[in-house]
C-alpha positions in Angstrom: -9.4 -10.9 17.2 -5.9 -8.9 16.8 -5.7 -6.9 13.9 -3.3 -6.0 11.9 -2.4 -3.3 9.1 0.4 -4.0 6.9 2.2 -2.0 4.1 3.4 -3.3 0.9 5.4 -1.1 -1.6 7.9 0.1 -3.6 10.2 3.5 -3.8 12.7 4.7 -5.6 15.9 4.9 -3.1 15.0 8.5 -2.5 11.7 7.7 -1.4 9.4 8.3 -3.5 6.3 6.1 -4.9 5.6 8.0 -8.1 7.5 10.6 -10.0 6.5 14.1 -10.4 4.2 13.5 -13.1 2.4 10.7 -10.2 3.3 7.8 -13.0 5.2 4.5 -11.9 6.8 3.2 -15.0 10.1 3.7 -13.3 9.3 0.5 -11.4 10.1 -1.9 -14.3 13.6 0.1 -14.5 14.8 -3.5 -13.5 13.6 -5.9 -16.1 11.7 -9.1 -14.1 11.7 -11.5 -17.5 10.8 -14.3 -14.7 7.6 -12.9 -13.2 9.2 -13.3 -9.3 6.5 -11.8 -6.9 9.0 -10.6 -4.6 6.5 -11.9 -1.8 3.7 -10.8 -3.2 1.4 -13.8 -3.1 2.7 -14.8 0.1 1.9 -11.5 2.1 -1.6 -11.3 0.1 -2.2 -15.1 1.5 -2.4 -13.4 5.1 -4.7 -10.3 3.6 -8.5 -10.0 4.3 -8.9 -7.1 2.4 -6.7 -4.0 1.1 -7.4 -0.2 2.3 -6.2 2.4 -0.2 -6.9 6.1 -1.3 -8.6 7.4 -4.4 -5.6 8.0 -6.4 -4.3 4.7 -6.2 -7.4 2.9 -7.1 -7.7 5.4 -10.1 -4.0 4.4 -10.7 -5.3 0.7 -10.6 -7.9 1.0 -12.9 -5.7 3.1 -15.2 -3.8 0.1 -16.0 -6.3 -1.2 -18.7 -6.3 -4.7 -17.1 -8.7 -7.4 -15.3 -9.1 -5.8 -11.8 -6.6 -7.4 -10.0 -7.4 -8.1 -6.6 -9.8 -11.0 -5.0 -10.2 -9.5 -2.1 -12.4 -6.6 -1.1 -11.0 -3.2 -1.7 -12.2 -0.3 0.6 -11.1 3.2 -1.1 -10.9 6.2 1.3 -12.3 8.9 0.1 -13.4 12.1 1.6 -16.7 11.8 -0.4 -18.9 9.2 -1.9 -17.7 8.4 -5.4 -18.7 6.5 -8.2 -17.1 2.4 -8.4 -17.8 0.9 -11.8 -20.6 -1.1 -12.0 -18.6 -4.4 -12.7 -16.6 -3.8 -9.7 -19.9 -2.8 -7.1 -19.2 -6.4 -5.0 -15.3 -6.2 -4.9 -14.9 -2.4 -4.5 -16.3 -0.4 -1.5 -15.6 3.6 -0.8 -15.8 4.3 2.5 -15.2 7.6 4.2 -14.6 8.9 7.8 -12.0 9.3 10.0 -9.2 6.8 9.8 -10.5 5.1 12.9 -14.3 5.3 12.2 -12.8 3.8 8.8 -10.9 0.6 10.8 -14.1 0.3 12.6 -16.7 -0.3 9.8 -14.1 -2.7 7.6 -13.6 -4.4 11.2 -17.4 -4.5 11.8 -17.5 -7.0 8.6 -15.2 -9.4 9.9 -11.8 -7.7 8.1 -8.9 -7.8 10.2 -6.0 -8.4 8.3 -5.9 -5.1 5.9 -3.7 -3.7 3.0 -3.2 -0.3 3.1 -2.2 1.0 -0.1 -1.6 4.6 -1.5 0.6 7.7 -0.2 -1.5 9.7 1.8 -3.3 6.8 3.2 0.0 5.1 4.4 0.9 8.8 5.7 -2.7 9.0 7.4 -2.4 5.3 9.5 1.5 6.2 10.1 0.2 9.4 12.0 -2.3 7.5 13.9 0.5 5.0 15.0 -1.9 2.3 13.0 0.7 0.5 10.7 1.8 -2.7 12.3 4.6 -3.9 9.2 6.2 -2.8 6.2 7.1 -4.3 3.2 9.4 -1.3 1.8 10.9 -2.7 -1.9 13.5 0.1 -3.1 14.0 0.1 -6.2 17.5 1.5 -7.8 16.7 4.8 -9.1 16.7 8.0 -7.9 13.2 10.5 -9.1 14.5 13.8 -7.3 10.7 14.1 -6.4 7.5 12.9 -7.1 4.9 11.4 -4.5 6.5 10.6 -1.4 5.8 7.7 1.0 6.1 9.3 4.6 5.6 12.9 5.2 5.9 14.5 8.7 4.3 13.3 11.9 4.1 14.8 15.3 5.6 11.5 17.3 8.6 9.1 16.2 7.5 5.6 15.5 10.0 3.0 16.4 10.6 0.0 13.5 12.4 -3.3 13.4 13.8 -4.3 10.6 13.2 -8.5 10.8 14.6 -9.3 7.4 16.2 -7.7 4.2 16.3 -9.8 0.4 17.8 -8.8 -2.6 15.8 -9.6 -6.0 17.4 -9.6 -9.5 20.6 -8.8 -8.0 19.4 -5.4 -7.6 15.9 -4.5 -5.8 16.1 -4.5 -1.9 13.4 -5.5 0.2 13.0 -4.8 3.9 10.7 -6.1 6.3 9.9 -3.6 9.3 7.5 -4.7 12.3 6.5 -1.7 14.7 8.2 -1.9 18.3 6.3 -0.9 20.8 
């Protein structure tokens, strides 16, 4: 079975996916009073399972909400760390190189993975193991924060297959690797 690892986020237009302070309030900048996904549902309708770092879990559970994923989550981590005990069947820490990582989520019939999180993103982009990207800008500029790409050895070649414009002021682009 082919699989494939896709990316869906937001930055600000300077690409960043948290301020300096690693919050992400400046996401609602643009008020959504209509609840559009943006895509959301659609591109989680062709998602096994998501793949994203520590941070961003903690970010997740951070939010005081219901958890908010049915699908299995797999947080990297470079050590074994401790999952809530309501969350022990939807929420799995797994550790290991990025391919030894691939290989066990693959091993239990996941294929079609969300990978989530900065320095994850960064860490499959430098193994030449993102296949799309969802990249939602929003309009503001942080001057720094967390960024989404940081430096890589090799240039990896992306088409852009489709941009949309929400609330008349969020972009969206679709990227698909070339090969």
């Amino acid at each position: 079975m082919k699989s494939k690892n896709r990316v869906y986020i937001a930055t600000s237009i300077d690409g960043y996916i948290a301020d300096n302070k690693g919050k992400i309030d400046w996401l609602d900048t643009i008020p959504n009073t209509d609840s559009i996904d943006m895509g959301y549902n659609a591109f989680m309708e062709n998602t096994d399972a998501l793949v994203m770092g520590k941070n961003t879990f903690k970010t997740v559970l951070g939010f005081g909400i219901e958890w908010p994923y049915e699908k299995p989550v797999f947080v990297v981590s470079t050590a074994p760390m401790d999952i809530p005990k309501d969350l022990n069947d939807k929420v799995f820490n797994v550790t290991g190189s990025v391919h030894e990582i691939l290989e066990h989520i693959h091993q239990q019939g996941f294929h079609n993975l969300y990978i989530d999180g900065g320095i994850t993103i960064q860490n499959f982009l430098k193994h030449d193991l993102i296949d799309e990207m969802i990249i939602t800008i929003i309009p503001v500029l942080l001057g720094g924060g967390i960024p989404l790409f940081s430096a890589m050895d090799n240039r990896l070649n992306f088409k852009c297959t489709h941009s949309k414009l929400f609330l008349g002021s969020i972009a969206q682009n679709h990227f698909v690797r070339k090969d």
